[in-house]
Wavefront OBJ file of the C-alpha trace (Angstrom):
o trace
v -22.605 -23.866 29.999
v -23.943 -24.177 26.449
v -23.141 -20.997 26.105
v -19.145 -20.906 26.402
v -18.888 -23.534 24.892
v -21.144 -21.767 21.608
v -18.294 -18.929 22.835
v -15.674 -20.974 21.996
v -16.686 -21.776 18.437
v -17.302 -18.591 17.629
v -13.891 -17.678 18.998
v -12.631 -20.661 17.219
v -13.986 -19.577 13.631
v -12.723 -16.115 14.457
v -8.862 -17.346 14.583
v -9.291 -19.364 11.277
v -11.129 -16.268 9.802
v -8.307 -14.293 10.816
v -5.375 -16.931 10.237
v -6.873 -17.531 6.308
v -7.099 -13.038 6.134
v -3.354 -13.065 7.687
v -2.322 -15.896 4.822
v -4.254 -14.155 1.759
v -2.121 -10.389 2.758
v 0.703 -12.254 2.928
v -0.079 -14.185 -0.600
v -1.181 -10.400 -1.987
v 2.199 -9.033 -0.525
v 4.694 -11.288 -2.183
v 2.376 -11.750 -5.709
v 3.342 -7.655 -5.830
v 6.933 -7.747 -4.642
v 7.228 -10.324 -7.742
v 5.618 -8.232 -10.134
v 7.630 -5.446 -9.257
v 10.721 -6.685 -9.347
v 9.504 -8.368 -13.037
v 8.912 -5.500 -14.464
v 11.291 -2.711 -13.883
v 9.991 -0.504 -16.359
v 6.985 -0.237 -14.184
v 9.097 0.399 -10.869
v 10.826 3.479 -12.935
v 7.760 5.207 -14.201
v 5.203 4.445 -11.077
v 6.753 5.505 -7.544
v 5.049 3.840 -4.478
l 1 2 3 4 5 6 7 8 9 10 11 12 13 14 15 16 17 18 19 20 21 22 23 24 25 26 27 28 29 30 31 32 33 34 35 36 37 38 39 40 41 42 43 44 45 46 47 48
């Protein structure tokens, strides 16, 4: 039984893990969709 329940928090620590990675893309994302859209000269000469 101590054993699920260790399980759990492990699963538990996983989802934050993976909720903070999700938020920190998303943070990364929109920071470079600003700094495109910023600096056009940059979005002429550089093709992504």
């Amino acid at each position: 039984m101590s054993s699920l329940s260790q399980m759990h928090r492990q699963n538990n620590a996983l989802q934050q893990y993976f909720l903070l990675f999700n938020l920190s893309s998303q943070m990364i994302a929109l920071g470079f969709k600003d700094y495109k859209s910023n600096r056009p000269q940059i979005q002429k000469t550089e093709k992504f």
